[in-house]
C-alpha positions in Angstrom: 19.1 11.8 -65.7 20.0 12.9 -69.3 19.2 10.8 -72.8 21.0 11.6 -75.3 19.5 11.0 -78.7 20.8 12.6 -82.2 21.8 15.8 -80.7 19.1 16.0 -78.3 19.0 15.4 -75.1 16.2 14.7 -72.9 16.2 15.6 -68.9 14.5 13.8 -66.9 14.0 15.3 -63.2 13.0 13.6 -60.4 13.4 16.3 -57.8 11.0 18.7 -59.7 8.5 17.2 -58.7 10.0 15.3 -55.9 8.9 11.8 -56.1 10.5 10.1 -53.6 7.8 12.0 -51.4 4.9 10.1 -50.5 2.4 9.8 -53.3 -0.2 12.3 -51.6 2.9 15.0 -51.3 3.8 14.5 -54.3 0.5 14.8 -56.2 -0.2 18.1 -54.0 3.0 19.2 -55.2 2.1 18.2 -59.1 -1.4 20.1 -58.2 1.0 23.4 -57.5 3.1 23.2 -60.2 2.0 25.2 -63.8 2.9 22.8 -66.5 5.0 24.8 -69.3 4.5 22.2 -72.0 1.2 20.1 -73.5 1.5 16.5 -72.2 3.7 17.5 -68.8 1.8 16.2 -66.2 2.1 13.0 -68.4 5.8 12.9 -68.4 5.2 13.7 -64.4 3.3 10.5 -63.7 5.4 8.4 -66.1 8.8 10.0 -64.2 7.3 8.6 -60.8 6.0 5.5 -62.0 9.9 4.7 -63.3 11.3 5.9 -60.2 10.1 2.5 -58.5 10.1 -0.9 -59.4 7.0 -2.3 -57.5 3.5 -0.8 -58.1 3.5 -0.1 -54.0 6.4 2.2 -54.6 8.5 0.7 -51.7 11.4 -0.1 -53.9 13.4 2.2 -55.7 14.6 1.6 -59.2 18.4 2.6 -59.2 18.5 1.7 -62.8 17.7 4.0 -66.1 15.0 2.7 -68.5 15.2 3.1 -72.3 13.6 2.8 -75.2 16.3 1.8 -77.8 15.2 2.6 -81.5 12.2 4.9 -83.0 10.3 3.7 -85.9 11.5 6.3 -88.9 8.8 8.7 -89.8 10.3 10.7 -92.5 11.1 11.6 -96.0 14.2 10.0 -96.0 12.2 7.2 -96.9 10.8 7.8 -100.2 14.7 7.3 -100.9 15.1 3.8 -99.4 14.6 0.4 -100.9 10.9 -1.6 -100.3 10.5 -3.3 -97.0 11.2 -1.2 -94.6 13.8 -2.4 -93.1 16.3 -0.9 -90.5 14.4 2.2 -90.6 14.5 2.5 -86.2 17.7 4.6 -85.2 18.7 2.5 -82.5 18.8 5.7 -80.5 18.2 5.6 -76.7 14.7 7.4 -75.7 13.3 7.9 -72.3 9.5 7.5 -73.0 7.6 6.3 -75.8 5.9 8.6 -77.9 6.8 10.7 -81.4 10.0 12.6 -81.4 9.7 14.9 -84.2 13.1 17.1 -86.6 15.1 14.2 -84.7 16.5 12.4 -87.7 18.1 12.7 -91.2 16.6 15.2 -93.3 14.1 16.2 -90.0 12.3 13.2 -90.2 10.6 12.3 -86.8 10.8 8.7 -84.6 8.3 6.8 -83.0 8.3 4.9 -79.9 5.2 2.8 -79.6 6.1 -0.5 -77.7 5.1 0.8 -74.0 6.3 -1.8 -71.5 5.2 -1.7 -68.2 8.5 -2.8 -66.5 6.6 -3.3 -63.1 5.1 -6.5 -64.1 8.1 -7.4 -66.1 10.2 -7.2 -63.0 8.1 -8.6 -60.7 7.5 -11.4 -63.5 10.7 -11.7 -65.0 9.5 -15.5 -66.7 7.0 -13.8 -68.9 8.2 -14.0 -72.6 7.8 -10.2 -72.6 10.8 -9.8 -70.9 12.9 -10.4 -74.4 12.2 -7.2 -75.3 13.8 -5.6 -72.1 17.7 -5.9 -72.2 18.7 -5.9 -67.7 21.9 -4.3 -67.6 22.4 -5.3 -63.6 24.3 -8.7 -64.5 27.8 -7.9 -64.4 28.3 -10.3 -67.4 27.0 -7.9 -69.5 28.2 -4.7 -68.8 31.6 -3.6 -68.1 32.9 -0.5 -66.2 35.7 1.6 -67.9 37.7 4.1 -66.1 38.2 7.6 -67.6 41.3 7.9 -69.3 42.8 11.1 -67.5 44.4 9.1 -64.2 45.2 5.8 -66.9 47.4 8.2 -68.7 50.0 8.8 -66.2 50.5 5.0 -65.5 50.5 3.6 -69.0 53.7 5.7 -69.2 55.2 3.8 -66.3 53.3 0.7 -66.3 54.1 -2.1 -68.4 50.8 -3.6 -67.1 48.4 -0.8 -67.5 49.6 -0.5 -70.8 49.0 -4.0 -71.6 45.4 -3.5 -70.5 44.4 0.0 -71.0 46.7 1.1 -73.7 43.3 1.6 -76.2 41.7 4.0 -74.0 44.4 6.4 -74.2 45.4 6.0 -78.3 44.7 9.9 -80.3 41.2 8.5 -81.1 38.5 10.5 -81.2 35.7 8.2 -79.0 34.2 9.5 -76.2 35.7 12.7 -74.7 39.7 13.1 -76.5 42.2 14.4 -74.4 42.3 18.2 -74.5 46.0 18.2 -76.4 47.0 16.0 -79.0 50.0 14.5 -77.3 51.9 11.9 -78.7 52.1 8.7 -77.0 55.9 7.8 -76.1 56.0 4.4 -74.8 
């Protein structure tokens, strides 16, 4: 799974190690493996504990978790007004912890609300639970095809084109089509 966060982006792997193995497999495999960066075998333990959503690990989590905004650490903020607010990026981060050269002008981001979505799940009428936005309603989210197969039948499609005329407009959102081509409707 990759986050993407102000030109970075942030893989998390959960075939290296594999964690869908049992847990004592899986920490022998850990035990092999020579971590390449300080803090790895933290980002191990915290890749397996997300990869389930019970404590017991017999349910799999088939959802991504993130941390939405960091806490600004940098000099940008000698320049802003008294208060301090709005100074998180609203960027999406896999784990808590200080992301540093992330911002404007280098300036680092902090995540420092850890949530342990275990008991949040299993608990879901604690007032903790505010702070986690679920995505698995279908109320709130809302699945958008890609425009390349839209494009043919807008042309042809009264319909489609009533529906799905924005996603193919010369805007430059998302991924633009690879020639500028006028739209002739």
């Amino acid at each position: 799974m990759e986050y993407y966060f102000h030109h970075n982006v942030f893989l998390i792997d959960y075939t290296t190690p594999n964690v869908y193995q049992p847990r004592a497999a899986w920490a022998a495999e850990v035990g092999r493996m020579r971590p390449e960066r300080l803090g790895e075998e933290w980002v191990w333990a915290q890749i397996r504990d997300r990869a389930y959503m019970d404590a017991a690990e017999t349910r799999v989590n088939t959802h991504p978790l993130v941390y939405i905004g960091g806490d600004n650490k940098g000099l940008d903020q000698i320049l802003a007004l008294p208060g301090g607010t709005n100074r998180d990026s609203h960027a999406s981060y896999p784990l808590p912890g200080l992301y540093k050269d992330i911002g404007p002008t280098g300036a680092s981001e902090e995540i420092t609300h850890g949530v342990d979505f275990h008991e949040l799940i299993a608990d879901s009428t604690r007032g903790a639970l505010d702070r986690v936005v679920r995505f698995d309603d279908p109320a709130k989210i809302e699945l958008v095809p890609d425009w390349e197969p839209i494009w043919p039948l807008a042309l042809s499609d009264p319909d489609v084109r009533r529906e799905w005329s924005w996603l193919v407009l010369p805007i430059q959102w998302g991924i633009p089509p690879p020639s500028r081509r006028s739209l002739e409707w």
